[in-house]
C-alpha positions, -999 to +999 in steps of 0.1 A: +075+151+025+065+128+051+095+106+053+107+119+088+078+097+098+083+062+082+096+036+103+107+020+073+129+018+041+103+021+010+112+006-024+102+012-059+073-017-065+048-017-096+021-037-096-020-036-097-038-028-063-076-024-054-085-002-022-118-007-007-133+021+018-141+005+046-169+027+056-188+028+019-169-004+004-164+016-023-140-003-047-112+018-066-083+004-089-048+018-081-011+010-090+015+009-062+046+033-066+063+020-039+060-004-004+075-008+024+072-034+056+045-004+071+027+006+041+028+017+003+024+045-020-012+039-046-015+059-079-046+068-085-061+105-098-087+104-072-074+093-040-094+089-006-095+116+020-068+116+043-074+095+079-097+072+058-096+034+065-095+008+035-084-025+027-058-027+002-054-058-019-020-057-042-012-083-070+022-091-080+035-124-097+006-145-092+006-139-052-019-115-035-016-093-009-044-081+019-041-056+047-059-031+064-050+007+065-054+037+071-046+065+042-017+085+056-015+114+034-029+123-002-007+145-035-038+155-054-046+138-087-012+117-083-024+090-052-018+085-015+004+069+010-017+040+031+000+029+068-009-004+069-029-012+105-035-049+105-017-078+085-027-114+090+003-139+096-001-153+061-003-120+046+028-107+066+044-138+048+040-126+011+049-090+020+082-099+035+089-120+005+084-091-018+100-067+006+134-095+008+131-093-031+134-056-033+159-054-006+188-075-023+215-058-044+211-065-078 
């Protein structure tokens, strides 16, 4: 699909996720399917229009996660892949930490 364009290893991460539209902040619960250092894959049935920019906000063992993005691409009633644009230094912190979790060999 798209993954000539990553820039980044993506791993298989569940957990909840809100995505707000920047333009309408419109509010819409999602589920990430995976996540990587440059952005993640949400699973909703009714995902934003491709180029859109949102803020996602991901929840994962009592640590929250804020970034802004932009959606990437869209799979119809499955979700969309979000490039994240803009990570605050404390926010880059937790997503490494997941990201190191993910990473190690079990």
């Amino acid at each position: 699909m798209d993954s000539e364009r990553r820039h980044a290893p993506r791993y298989p991460f569940i957990a909840d996720a809100a995505v707000i539209e920047i333009s309408s902040d419109t509010k819409l619960a999602a589920k990430t399917g995976d996540l990587s250092v440059g952005g993640c894959f949400l699973d909703m049935l009714n995902p934003t229009p491709q180029g859109t920019e949102v803020r996602v906000r991901i929840s994962h063992e009592g640590a929250t996660f804020t970034a802004l993005g932009k959606v990437a691409f869209i799979l119809p009633n499955m979700g969309m892949g979000v490039t994240f644009k803009s990570i605050e230094q404390d926010q880059q912190a937790i997503l490494q930490k997941w990201i190191a979790n993910l990473s190690r060999p079990e």
